[in-house]
C-alpha positions in Angstrom: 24.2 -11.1 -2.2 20.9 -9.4 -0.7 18.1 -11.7 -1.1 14.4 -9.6 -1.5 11.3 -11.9 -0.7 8.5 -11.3 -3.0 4.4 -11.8 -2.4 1.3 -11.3 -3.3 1.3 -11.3 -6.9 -1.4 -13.5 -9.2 -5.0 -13.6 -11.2 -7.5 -10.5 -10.8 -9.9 -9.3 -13.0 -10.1 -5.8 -14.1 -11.2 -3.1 -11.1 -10.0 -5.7 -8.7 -7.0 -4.7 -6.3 -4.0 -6.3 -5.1 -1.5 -6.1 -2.2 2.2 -7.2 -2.9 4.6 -7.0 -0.4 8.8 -7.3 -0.2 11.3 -8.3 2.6 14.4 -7.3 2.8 17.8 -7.9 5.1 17.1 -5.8 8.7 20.5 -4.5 7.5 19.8 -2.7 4.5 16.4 -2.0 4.6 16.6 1.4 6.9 19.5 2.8 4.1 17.5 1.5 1.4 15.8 3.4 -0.9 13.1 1.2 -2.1 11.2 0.6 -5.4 8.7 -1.7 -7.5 9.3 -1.6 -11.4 7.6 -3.8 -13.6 8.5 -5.5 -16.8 5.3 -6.8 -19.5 6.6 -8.9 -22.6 8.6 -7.1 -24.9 8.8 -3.6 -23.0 11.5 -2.5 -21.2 11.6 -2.7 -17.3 9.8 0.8 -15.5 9.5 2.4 -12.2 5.9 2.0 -10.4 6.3 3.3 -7.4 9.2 4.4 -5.3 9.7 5.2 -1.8 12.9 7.1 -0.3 14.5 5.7 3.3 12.3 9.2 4.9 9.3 8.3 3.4 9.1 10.4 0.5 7.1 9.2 -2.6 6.5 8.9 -6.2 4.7 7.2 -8.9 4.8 6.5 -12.6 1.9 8.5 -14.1 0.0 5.6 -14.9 -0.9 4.4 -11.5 -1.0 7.8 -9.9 -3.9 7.5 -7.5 -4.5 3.8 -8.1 -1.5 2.5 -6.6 0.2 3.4 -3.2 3.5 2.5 -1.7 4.6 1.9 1.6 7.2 0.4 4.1 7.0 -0.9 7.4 10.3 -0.3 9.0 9.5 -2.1 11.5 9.0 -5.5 9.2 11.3 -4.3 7.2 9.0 -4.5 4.4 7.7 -2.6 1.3 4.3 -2.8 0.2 2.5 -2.4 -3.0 -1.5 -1.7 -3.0 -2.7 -1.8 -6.1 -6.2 -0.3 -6.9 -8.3 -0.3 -9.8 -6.4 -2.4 -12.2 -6.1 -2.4 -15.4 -5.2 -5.5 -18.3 -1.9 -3.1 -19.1 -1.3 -3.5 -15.7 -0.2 -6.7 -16.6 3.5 -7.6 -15.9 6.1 -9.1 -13.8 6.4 -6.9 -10.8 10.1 -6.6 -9.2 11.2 -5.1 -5.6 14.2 -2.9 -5.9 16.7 -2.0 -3.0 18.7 0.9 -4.1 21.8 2.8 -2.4 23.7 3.6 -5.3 24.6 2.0 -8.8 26.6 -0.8 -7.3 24.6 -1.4 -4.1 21.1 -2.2 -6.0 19.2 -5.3 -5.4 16.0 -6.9 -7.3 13.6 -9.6 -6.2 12.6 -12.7 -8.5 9.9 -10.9 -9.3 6.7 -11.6 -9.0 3.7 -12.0 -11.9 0.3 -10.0 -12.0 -2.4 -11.0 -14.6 -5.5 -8.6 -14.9 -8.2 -10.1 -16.8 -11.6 -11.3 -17.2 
């Protein structure tokens, strides 16, 4: 099992920003595509932000220029800065390691609160 170490999640209030960050195995992370998705009570579980073993990107509509992904290859890391936020940016935020439909890996998640 692929174990995906979660951080940075917790209590800002609206406009504030927040950085959460993933680690993952030296060994899958450079074959990796990797993703955040997020999950608020009773809605399904969406893509955030996604980010493709070359470096390509993309973003749900709704944090389009307020959020930005990254990885550090070397750290094998993926990192999640998160700009302007919002109360519906409320929700349990999950890393994602994905090669294919079997080979796909999720953190614990982790939770973001934005409120005043």
């Amino acid at each position: 099992q692929v174990e995906l170490v979660e951080s940075g999640g917790g209590l800002v209030q609206p406009g504030g920003s927040l950085r959460l960050s993933c680690a993952a195995p030296r060994s899958i992370f450079s074959i990796y595509d990797m993703g955040w998705y997020r999950q608020a009570p009773g809605k399904q579980r969406e893509l955030v932000a996604g980010i493709t073993t070359g470096g390509r990107t993309n973003y749900a509509n709704s944090v389009k220029g307020r959020f930005t992904i990254s990885r550090d290859n070397a750290l094998n890391t993926v990192s999640l800065q998160m700009d302007s936020l919002k109360p519906e940016d409320t929700a349990v935020y999950y890393c994602n390691a994905y090669l294919n439909r079997v080979l796909n890996y999720w953190g614990q998640g982790t939770q973001v609160t934005v409120s005043s």
